[in-house]
C-alpha positions, 0 to 999 in steps of 0.5 A: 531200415528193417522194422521188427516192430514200428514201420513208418510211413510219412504222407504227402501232407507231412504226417507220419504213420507209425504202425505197430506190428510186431514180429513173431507175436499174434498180438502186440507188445512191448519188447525191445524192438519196439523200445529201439524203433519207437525212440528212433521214430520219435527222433525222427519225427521231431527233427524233420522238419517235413514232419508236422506229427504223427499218427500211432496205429496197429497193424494187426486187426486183432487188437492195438496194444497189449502192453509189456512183454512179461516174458522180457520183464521175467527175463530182465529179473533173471539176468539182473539177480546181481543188479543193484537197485539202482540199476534194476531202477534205470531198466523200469524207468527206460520206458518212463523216460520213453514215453516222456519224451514222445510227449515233450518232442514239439511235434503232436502225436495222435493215437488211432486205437483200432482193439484190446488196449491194456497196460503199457499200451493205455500208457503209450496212448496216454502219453499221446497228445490226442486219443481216438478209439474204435466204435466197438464195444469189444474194445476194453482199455485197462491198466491190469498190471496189479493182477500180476504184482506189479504196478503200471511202470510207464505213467499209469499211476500218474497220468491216469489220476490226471485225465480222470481225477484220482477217486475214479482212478484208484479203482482201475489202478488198484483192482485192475479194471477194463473201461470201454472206449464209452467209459473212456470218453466220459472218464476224459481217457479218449478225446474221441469214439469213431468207425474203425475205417475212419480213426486214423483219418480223424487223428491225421485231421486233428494234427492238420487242424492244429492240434498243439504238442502239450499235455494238460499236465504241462500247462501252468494252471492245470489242475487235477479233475476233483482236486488235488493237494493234502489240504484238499476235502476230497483228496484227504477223504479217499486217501483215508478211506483207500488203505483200509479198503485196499487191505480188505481186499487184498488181506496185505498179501499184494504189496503193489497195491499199496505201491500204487496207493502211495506213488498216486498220491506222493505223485499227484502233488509234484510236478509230471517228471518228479512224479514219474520218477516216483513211480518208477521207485515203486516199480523197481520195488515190485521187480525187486520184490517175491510177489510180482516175479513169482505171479509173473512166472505162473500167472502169465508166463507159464500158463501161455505155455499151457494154453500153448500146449506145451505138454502136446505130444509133437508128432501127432496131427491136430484132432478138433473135436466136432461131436462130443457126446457127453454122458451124464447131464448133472452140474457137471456135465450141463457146463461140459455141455455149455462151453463145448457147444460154446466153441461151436461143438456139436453135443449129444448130452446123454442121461437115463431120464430124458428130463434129465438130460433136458435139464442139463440143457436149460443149464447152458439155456439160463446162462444165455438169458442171463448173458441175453440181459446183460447185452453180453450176447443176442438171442440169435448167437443164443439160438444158434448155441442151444440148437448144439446141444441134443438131450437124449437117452438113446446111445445110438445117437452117440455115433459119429462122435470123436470124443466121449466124455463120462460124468456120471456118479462116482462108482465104478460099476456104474462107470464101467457100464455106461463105458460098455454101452458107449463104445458098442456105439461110438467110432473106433477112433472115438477117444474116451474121456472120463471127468471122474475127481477121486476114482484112479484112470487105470481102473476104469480103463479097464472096462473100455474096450481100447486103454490106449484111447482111455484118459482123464479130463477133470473139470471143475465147478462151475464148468463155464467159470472155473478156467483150469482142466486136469488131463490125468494119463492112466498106465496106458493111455497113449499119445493120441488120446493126450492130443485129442483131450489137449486139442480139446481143452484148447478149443473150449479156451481152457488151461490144462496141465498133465499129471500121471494116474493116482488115487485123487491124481493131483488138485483134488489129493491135494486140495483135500490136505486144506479143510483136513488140516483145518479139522485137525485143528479143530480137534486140538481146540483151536478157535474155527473162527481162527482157523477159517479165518487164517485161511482167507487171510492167507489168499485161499479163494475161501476158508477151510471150512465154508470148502468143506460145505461146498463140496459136502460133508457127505462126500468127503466122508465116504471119500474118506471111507473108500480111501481107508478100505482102499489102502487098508493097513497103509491108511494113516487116520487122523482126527479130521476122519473123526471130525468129519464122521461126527458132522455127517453122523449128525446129518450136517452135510454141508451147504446142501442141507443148510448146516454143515460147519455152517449155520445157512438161516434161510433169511440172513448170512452164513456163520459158524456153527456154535455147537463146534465148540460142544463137541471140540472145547477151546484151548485156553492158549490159541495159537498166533494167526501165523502159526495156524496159517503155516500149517495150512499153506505148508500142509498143502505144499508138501503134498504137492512135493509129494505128488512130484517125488511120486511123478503124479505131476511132472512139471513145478510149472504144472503143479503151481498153475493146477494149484492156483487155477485149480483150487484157489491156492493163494495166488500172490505166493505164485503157488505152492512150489514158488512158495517153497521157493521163496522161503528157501528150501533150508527154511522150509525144511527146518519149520516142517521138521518142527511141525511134524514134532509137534503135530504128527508125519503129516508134515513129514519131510519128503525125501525130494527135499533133503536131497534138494537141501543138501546139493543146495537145488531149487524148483526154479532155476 
């Protein structure tokens, strides 16, 4: 038989190894191939009677297990639009039924973990009779389904609550967390942490040894660790507190959350099958559902395709980075600096002062002591980091390098003549990076020598945190400055997407659209705690106003005022523009000086500003939390229609993930065109007309969309 994905090999002491090596993945999952083989070596275990059990491995050094393939569960939703509930329920409830019988066979299974155990590969493990985990404290096991909109479908929500009790369980279910093979152990996940050469022996020991073919679950006076039952004090305790705390959290915007909640504790009180069926039902309503199909798309699927580079130009040859010389060492460019030098790059860091420069490298230094404390890394790995990374003032020291980038104040003349200086220094074939947010790439590749070799690659803050990379192409950058600038952002293990040259090219146009319209709002008299609030509760990473001080009231006035010089009689002014020009008369900037839309008292939280309602009195009718919601979320979603209608960004794919990973967009909605998407273009159409009745052409529909309501199209197929 040929294996795509199980082999099985049966010893002379009548064990069989079943290794785990599925083809054409550089990791383990999933898929149909290992559904079929993993049924036929069940069968097969327990029917011969030469067999005393079996032992669980993985053939590939880099991980064990890594779950479902979400590209099949995507895949399994596209083909089943027409399916009926109850065949949608068969499809999840397969792997359920899978796993049962593995631990119902009458032949004791073992499971020797050697790496990265995560969702259906903790499930299978669970479903195991006997667990042994490699002594490596890289080793995280974890049910992390609910961060895609699902719920664990093959037993995570009900033989995990029965290993570790359900009040320790709820919050690796509930917010996806890893536990490490020590936490494992003392949450009695694992029975036992071994050296890596010795884990599949012991598990073949513990079967020699008489290890017994029978789940805790199973047995007649099991009970679930810290209690079970309604009638139970501690059982009624977190189930009172849980729901309440879930929706603090998640705001109601992730369905699988309270999904989980409920098939824990309807499951926890029936008996292992009936239970399974329960969750099952609550799976099937995920896969049913908007939220997990459109985070599976964007979160998972398609931004693998973006780490795959799948925008990379094809005939051009891979181009590593091995010296980067980067110009400017403020925020910026000392995290530019950090997680280049991170991915073993050597890094000239460049400024004017050399106490400049010098700072920017303490940067990375801070994060290494920090990393130092937390036992994350060790003074060696730190020194060798650090020993990267040269502070100078001298562009002569940028020869040799093979990509530049420039992060330094966003003016153009200055721009133009650290441009100037570098390429009298730098290799011909050096590419030449520019991280400017608002300033067109056409424009300031006009003052390199080479546009070909010119591009944008905006990062945002904080460098070493935030996981998106905007690579903006200017009117001439060719294809080997996109390859480089890709081949680039993969080595320091970023996201990128790709957009087309424009005044603030894609996140930052359009991000600016979210405290605008808050403004705007706030000059009509609407409430800003109703507005700020609105905006969190949507799923924005943070609400319009407490966005506007982190980026600063000044920036964004003189943003404002350089976009109005620049598109003069085209400029469209709307409130927000006198809003925040009587912030920034009033020297309120922001966080940066401690008032801004906020008050920061140095010994105390942050709160709204009282004096807002001095300068914008309240309306005596507010609107409803959804309304002022609409608005927001809408505004943002057609100015990113907007930048497709105008080729700014090419892909829907592109502008989802730029949208989420670059500026919070609410993730639950998949991104804004998942989100149009799902409201139906008709709909979606028809509130934007009356928006723009009531509140202006800033929700003018963009032509895109009436030719896409009336040939009846969607983003997505």
């Amino acid at each position: 038989m040929t294996h795509k994905a199980i082999k099985i090999d049966i010893d002379n002491e009548g064990i069989a190894l079943l290794s785990i090596d599925v083809e054409g993945h550089s990791m383990n999952v999933i898929n149909q191939a290992f559904i079929d083989e993993l049924g036929a070596h069940i069968k097969t275990v327990s029917e011969d009677e030469n067999i005393k059990g079996a032992v669980i491995c993985s053939a590939k050094d880099n991980a064990f297990l890594a779950g479902a393939d979400l590209n099949m569960v995507l895949g399994g939703l596209t083909q089943s639009n027409d399916a009926t509930a109850d065949e949608v329920f068969q499809a999840a409830f397969s792997l359920n039924k899978l796993f049962r019988s593995l631990e119902t066979c009458g032949k004791p299974f073992a499971i020797a973990i050697n790496g990265l155990t995560l969702g259906g590969g903790l499930e299978l493990a669970m479903a195991c009779h006997y667990r042994v985990v490699a002594d490596n404290v890289k080793i995280k096991l974890g049910l992390p389904e609910v961060q895609v909109g699902l719920i664990p479908g093959a037993g995570g929500t009900q033989r995990l609550p029965r290993l570790m009790g359900i009040q320790l369980a709820l919050p690796y279910l509930l917010q996806g967390k890893n536990m490490s093979p020590k936490q494992a152990l003392s949450n009695n996940v694992i029975h036992e942490i071994a050296p890596a050469d010795e884990i599949i022996n012991k598990a073949k020991t513990w079967i020699l040894e008489g290890g017994k073919a029978v789940q805790p679950w199973d047995q007649k006076r099991f009970k679930i660790p810290g209690g079970q039952g309604v009638y139970d004090p501690n059982i009624v305790q977190t189930f009172m507190g849980a729901p309440a705390m879930t929706q603090k959290q998640t705001k109601n915007n992730y369905p699988a959350t309270v999904a989980i909640l409920s098939a824990v504790y309807e499951g926890h009180q029936l008996p292992i099958d009936t239970a399974l069926d329960v969750e099952s039902q609550y799976f099937t309503q995920q896969l049913m559902g908007d939220v997990a199909p459109n985070m599976i798309r964007t979160l998972f699927v398609n931004k693998n395709r973006a780490d795959k580079l799948i925008r990379r130009p094809k005939d051009q040859p891979e181009m590593k980075t091995k010296k980067l010389g980067m110009i400017g060492a403020g925020l910026m460019g000392a995290g530019i600096a950090y997680v280049s030098a991170k991915a073993g790059i050597e890094v000239i860091l460049l400024d004017r002062e050399l106490s400049y420069a010098e700072k920017g490298k303490d940067y990375s230094k801070k994060i290494l002591e920090k990393g130092i404390k937390r036992k994350k890394t060790t003074q060696d790995k730190a020194d060798k980091l650090l020993s990267l990374i040269k502070p100078t003032t001298d562009y002569a020291d940028l020869e040799g390098c093979d990509l530049i980038i420039e992060a330094v104040l966003e003016d153009p003349k200055v721009k133009a003549d650290v441009t100037k200086k570098a390429e009298a220094v730098i290799p011909e074939s050096c590419i030449y990076g520019s991280n400017t947010s608002t300033l067109p790439i056409s424009l300031l590749a006009k003052s390199s020598r080479d546009e070909k070799k010119f591009i944008g690659i905006h990062f945002f803050s904080p460098v070493d945190k935030m996981p998106l990379v905007e690579i903006i192409l200017g009117k001439n950058t060719g294809d080997e400055a996109l390859a480089k600038a890709l081949d680039y952002v993969r080595q320091i293990r970023k996201t990128p997407i790709v957009v087309n040259d424009s005044r603030g090219f894609y996140t930052s146009r359009c991000f600016m659209t979210y405290p605008l319209e808050a403004s705007n709002m706030l000059a009509e008299g609407i409430s800003p705690i109703l507005i700020e609030n609105s905006g969190v509760y949507a799923g924005m990473a943070v609400g319009p106003f407490a966005v506007n001080d982190e980026v600063g009231i000044d920036l964004s006035h003189h943003i404002g005022e350089a976009t109005k010089a620049a598109l003069g009689e085209k400029y469209h002014e709307e409130a927000s523009h006198g809003v925040i020009g009587k912030l920034f008369e009033l020297g309120r900037n922001g966080k940066k000086n401690s008032k801004g839309f906020y008050e920061y008292p140095q010994d105390g939280k942050k709160y709204l500003w009282p004096g807002l309602s001095d300068h914008y009195p309240l309306l005596e009718n507010q609107p409803t939390q959804e309304d002022v919601t609409r608005r927001l979320l809408y505004r943002q979603a057609l100015e990113v229609v907007r930048c497709m209608e105008e080729n700014v960004v090419t892909a829907a794919e592109d502008a989802d993930i730029g949208a989420i990973f670059g500026w919070g967009f609410a993730p639950w909605t998949g991104g804004p065109i998942s989100m149009i998407d799902t409201i139906g273009i008709d709909k979606f159409v028809d509130e934007c007309d009356e928006l723009t009745k009531k509140h202006g052409d800033v929700f003018k529909v963009p032509d895109i969309l009436r030719k896409m309501q009336k040939d009846g199209t969607r983003f997505y197929d």
